[in-house]
C-alpha positions as CSV (number, residue, x, y, z in Angstrom):
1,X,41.2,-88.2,-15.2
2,X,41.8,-90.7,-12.7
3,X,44.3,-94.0,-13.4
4,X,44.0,-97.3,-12.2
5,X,46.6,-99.8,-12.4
6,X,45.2,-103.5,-13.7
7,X,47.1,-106.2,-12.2
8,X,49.1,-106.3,-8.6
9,X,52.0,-108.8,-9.5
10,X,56.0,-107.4,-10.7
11,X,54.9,-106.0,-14.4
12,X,52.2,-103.8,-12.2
13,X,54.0,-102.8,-9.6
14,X,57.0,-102.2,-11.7
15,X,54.9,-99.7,-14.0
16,X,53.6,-97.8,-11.0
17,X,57.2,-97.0,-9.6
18,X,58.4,-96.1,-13.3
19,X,55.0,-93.9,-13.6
20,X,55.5,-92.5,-10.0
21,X,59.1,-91.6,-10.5
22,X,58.9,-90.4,-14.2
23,X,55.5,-88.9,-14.1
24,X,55.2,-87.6,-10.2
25,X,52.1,-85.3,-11.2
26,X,50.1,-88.4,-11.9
27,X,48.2,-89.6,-9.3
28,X,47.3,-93.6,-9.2
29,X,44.4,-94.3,-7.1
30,X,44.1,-98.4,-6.4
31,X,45.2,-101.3,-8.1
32,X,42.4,-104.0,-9.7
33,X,42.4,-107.6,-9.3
34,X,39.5,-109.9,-11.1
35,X,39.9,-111.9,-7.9
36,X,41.6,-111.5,-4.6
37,X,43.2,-115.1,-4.8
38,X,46.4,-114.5,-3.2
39,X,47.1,-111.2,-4.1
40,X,48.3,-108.4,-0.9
41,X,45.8,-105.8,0.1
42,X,48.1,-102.8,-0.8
43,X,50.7,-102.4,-3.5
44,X,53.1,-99.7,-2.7
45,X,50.9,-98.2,-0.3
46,X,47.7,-98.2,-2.4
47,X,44.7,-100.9,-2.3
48,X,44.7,-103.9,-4.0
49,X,40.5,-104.0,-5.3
50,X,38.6,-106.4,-6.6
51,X,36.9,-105.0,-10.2
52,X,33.5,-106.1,-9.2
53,X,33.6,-104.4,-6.0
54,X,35.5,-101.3,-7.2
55,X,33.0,-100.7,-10.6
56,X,30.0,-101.2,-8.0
57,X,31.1,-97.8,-6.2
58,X,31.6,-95.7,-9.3
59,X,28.8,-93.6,-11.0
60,X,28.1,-93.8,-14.8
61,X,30.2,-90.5,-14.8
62,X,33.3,-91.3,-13.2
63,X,33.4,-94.5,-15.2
64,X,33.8,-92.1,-17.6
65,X,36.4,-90.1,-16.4
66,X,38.5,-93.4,-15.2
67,X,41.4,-94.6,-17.3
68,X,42.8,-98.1,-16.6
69,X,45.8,-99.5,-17.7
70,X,46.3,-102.9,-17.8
71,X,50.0,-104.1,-16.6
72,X,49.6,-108.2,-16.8
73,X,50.9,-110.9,-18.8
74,X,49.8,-110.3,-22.2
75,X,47.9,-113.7,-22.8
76,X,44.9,-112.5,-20.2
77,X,45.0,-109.0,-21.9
78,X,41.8,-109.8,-24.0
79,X,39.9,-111.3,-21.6
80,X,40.1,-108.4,-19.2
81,X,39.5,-105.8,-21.2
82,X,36.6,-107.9,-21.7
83,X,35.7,-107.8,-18.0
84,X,36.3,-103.9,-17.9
85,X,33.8,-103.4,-20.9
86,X,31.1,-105.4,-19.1
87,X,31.4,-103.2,-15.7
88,X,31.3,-100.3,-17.7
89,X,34.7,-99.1,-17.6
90,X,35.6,-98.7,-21.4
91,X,38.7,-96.6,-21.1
92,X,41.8,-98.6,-20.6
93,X,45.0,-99.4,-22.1
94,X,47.5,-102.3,-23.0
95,X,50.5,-102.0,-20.9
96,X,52.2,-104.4,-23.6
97,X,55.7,-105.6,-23.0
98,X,57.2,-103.6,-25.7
99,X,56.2,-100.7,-23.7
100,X,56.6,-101.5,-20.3
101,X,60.0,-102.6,-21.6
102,X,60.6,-98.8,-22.6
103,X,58.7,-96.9,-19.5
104,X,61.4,-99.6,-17.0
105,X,64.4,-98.2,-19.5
106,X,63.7,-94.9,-18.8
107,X,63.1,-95.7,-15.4
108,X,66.1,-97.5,-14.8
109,X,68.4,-95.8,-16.5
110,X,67.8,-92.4,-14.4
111,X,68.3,-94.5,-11.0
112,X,71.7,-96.7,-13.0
113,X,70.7,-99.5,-11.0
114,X,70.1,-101.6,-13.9
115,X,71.6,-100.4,-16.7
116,X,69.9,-100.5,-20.2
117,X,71.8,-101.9,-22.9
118,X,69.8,-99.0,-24.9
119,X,71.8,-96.4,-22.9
120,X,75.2,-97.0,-24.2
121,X,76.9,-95.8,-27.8
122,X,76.6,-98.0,-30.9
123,X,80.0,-99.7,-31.5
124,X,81.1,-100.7,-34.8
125,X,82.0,-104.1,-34.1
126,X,79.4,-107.0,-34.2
127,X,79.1,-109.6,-31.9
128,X,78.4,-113.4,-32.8
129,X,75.3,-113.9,-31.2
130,X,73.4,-117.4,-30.6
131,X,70.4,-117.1,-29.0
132,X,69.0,-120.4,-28.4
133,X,64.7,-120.6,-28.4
134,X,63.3,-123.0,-26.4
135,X,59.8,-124.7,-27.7
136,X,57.9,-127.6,-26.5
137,X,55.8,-129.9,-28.6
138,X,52.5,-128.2,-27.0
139,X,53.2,-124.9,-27.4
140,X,50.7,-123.3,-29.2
141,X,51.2,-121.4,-32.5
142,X,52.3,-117.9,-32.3
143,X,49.8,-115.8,-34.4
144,X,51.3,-112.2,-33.8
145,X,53.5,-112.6,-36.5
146,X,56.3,-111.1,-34.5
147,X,59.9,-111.7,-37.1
148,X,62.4,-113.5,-35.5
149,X,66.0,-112.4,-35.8
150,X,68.3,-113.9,-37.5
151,X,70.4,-115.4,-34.4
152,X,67.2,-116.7,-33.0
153,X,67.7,-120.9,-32.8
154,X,64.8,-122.9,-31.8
155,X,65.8,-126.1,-29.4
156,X,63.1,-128.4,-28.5
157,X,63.3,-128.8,-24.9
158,X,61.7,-131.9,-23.0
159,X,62.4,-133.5,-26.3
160,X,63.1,-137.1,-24.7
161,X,59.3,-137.1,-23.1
162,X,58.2,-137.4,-26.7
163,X,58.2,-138.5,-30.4
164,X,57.1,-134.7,-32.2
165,X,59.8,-132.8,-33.2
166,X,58.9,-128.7,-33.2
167,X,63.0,-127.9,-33.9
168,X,65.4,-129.2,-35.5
169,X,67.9,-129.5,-32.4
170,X,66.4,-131.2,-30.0
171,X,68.2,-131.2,-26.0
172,X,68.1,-134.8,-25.9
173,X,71.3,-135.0,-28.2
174,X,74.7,-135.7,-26.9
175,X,74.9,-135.0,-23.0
176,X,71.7,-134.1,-21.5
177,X,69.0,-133.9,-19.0
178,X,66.1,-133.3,-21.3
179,X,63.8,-136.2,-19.4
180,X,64.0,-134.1,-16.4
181,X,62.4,-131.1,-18.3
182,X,59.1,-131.5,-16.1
183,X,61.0,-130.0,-13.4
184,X,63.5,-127.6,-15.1
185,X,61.4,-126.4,-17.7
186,X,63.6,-124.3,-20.1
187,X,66.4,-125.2,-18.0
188,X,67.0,-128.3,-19.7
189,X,67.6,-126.6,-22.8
190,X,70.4,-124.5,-21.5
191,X,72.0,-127.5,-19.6
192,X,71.9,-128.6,-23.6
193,X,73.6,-125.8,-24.5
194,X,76.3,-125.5,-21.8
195,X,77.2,-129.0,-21.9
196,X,77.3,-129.1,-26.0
197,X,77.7,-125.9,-27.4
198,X,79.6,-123.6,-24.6
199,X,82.3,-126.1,-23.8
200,X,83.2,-126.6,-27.2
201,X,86.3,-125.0,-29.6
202,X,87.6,-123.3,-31.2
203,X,85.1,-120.3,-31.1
204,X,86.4,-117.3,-29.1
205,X,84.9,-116.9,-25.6
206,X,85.1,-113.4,-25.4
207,X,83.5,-112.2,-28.9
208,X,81.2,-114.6,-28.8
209,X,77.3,-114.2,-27.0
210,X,75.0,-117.4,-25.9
211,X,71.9,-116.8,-24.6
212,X,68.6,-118.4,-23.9
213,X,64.5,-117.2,-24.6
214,X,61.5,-118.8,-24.4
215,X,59.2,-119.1,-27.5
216,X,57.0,-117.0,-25.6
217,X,59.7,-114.5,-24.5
218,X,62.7,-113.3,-26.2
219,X,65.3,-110.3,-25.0
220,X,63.9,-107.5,-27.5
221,X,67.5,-106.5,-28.8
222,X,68.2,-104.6,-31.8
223,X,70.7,-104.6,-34.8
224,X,72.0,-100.7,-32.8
225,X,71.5,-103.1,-29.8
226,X,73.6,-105.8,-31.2
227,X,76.7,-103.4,-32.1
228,X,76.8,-101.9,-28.2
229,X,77.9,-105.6,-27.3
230,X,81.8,-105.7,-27.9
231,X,82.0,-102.7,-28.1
232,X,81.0,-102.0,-24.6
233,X,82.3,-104.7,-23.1
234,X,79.2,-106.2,-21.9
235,X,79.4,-109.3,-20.3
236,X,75.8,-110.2,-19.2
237,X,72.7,-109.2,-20.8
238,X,69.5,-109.6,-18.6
239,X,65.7,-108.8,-18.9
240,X,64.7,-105.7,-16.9
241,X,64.0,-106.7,-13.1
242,X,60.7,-107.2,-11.8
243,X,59.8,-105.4,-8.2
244,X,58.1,-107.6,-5.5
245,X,57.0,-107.0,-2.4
246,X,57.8,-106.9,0.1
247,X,60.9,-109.1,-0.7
248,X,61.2,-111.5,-3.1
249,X,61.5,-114.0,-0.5
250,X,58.1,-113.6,0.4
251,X,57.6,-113.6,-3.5
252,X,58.9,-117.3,-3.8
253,X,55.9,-118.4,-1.1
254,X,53.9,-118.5,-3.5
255,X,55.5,-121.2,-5.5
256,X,57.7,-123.2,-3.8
257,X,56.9,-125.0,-0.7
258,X,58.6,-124.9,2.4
259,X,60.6,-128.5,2.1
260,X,62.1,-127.2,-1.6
261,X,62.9,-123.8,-0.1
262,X,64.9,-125.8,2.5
263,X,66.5,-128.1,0.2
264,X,68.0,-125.0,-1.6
265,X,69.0,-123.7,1.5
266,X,70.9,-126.6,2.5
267,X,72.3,-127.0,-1.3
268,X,74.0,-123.3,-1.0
269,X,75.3,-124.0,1.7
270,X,77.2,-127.1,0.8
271,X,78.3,-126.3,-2.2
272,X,78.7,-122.5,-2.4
273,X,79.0,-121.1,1.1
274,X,80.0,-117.6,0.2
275,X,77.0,-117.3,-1.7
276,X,74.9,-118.9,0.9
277,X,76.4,-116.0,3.1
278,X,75.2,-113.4,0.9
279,X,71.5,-115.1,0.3
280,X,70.0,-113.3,3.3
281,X,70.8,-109.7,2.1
282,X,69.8,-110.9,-1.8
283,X,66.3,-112.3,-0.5
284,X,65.2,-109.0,1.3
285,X,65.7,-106.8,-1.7
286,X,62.6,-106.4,-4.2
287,X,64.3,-107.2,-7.5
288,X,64.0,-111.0,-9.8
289,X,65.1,-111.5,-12.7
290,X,62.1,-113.9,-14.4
291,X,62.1,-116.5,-16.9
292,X,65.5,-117.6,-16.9
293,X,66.4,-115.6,-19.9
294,X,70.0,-114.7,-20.6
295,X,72.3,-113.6,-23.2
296,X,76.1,-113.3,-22.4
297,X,79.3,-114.1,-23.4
298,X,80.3,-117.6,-23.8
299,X,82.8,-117.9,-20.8
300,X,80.7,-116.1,-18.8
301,X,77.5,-118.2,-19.5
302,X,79.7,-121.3,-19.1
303,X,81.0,-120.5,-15.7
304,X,77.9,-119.7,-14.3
305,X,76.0,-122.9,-15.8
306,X,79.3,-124.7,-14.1
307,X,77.7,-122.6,-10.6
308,X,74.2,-123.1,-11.2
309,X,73.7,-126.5,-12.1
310,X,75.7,-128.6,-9.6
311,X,73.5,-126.6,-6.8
312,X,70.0,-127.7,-8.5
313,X,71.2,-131.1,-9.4
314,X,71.9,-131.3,-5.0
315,X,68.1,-129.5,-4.7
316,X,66.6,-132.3,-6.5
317,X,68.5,-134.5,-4.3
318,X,67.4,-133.1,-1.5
319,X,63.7,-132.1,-2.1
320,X,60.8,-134.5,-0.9
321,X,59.6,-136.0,-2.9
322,X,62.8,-136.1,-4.8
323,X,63.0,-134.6,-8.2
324,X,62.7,-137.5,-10.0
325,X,59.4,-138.1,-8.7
326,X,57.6,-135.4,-9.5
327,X,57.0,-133.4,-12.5
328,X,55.8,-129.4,-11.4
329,X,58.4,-126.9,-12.3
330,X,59.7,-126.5,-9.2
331,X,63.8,-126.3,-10.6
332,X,62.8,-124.0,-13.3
333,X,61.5,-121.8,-10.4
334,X,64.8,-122.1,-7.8
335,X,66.6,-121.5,-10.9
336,X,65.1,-117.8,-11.3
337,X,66.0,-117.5,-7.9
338,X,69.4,-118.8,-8.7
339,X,70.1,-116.4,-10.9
340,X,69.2,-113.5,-9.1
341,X,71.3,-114.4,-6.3
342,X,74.6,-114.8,-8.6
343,X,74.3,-112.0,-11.0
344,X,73.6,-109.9,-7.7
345,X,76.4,-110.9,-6.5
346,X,78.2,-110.6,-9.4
347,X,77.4,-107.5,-10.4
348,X,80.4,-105.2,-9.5
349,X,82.7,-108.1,-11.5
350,X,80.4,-108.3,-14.5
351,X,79.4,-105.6,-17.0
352,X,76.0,-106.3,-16.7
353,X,73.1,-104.2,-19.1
354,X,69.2,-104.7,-19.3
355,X,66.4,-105.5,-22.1
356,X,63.2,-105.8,-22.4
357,X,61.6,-109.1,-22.7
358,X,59.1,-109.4,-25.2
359,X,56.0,-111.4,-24.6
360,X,55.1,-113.1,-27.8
361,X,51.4,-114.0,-28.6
């Protein structure tokens, strides 16, 4: 039966290497697109094709015999199983993030590049974890009934921009940048927590985890996953990287413009040179790490807040229009980049392990 990967962005390109590597005996054929847009041509050597164009050369038959799986977002799922249906092509799959979560742990953990938290022994010894959730007053409801653990604590981020309260902490308490959440998103929820929660006493630093998720997306940890954290000794938990290519310099072209690219640039290199110095080499490897999502312990988190914030605080300085005059989520996405750069960096001086990151609808 022939496959077809649907989608031709990091959760698509990431299932093909994991299917490639793990399954060699399966052949992909092409990747689909509803649109070209800006999507590449090729994928990891294969073509990028438009579904309309790539259902119009099949027969009845080979419809038949073709099995798609869809590796996207989850929120477009529906409709493009839709599209398939309409051209015919009624045997496909959801690549969900549950499972892409477990075909990238496999994947990963046979190349040890990025380490699953999965992959280590169960401890005995439970960690105090705080994972903060950051919601918005327009988010819509979830209706996927997905149970949130215990540890799960929503923060309303952006909660300065309005009157409706969705949590019951809200980032505009004590020292904050919560009016600037037009520009760093989520960010201004864990600027909240850094500034509030990390830098207070007398919790321990070492026993204790902090972390951040999305009301969308959430590490998928669980209680076996909870006990390898002391245990272990892990430091850092991150989602699973997402490939790009051909770099994920390129990758930023697409959202940032050339004048905020610069001002990061230039913000490195005033305030953290030896990073700066490194950036090149970071920039021409394939791996992000999306959503600013993070759990670690709360030193760790805390130092690298006191890194990452100073440097986009001196980006929206820099950027023209200036920060302040604007309102497109342009920090939230230097911040991604941010964070690549420093746990890459990092990496031989933290214990860092991998999750999935679970897509909640």
């Amino acid at each position: 039966m022939n496959l077809v990967i649907y989608g031709a962005q990091g959760i698509a390109l990431g299932a093909y290497e994991a299917i490639h590597d793990l399954y060699p005996v399966r052949e992909i054929s092409c990747f689909l697109v509803t649109e070209r847009g800006g999507n590449a041509e090729y994928l990891a050597g294969l073509p990028v094709l438009e579904l309309e164009t790539y259902a119009g050369r099949l027969s009845d038959s080979e419809k038949a015999n073709t099995r798609i799986l869809i590796a996207t977002p989850e929120n477009v799922m529906e409709a493009i199983e839709k599209h398939l249906d309409k051209h015919g092509l009624r045997c496909h799959v959801r690549l969900t993030s549950h499972r892409w979560a477990e075909l990238m742990g496999y994947y990963y953990v046979r190349g040890k590049e990025f380490m699953p938290l999965s992959a280590l022994p169960v401890g005995c010894h439970r960690a105090g974890i705080h994972m903060f959730l950051a919601k918005f007053y327009k988010d819509r409801p979830l209706t996927g009934g997905y149970h949130m653990p215990e540890w799960v604590i929503p923060v309303q981020a952006g909660a300065a921009l309005c009157r409706e309260r969705v949590a019951s902490l809200v980032d505009c308490d004590g020292e904050n940048i919560s009016g600037k959440n037009g520009n760093y998103s989520e960010l201004t929820a864990l600027y909240w927590i850094w500034r509030n929660r990390l830098l207070q006493k007398p919790a321990d630093p070492e026993t204790e985890y902090y972390g951040l998720a999305h009301y969308r997306r959430i590490l998928e940890l669980s209680e076996d996953d909870v006990l390898r954290l002391a245990d272990n000794g892990i430091d850092v938990v991150l989602p699973y990287p997402m490939p790009y290519e051909p770099c994920i310099e390129v990758h930023h072209e697409r959202y940032l413009r050339k004048a905020d690219w610069d001002a990061v640039l230039t913000a490195l290199s005033e305030l953290q040179p030896d990073y700066m110095e490194v950036f090149p080499s970071v920039l021409r490897q394939k791996y992000l790490y999306n959503y600013n999502i993070i759990l670690a312990r709360k030193r760790v988190l805390a130092e690298y807040c006191g890194w990452l914030f100073p440097v986009l605080e001196r980006v929206e300085e820099l950027s023209e229009p200036k920060g302040r005059e604007r309102s497109d989520r342009y920090i939230g996405y230097v911040g991604e980049t941010l964070a690549t750069l420093y746990f890459m960096v990092n990496r031989n001086k933290l214990n860092i392990v991998h999750a999935g990151c679970r897509f909640l609808t």
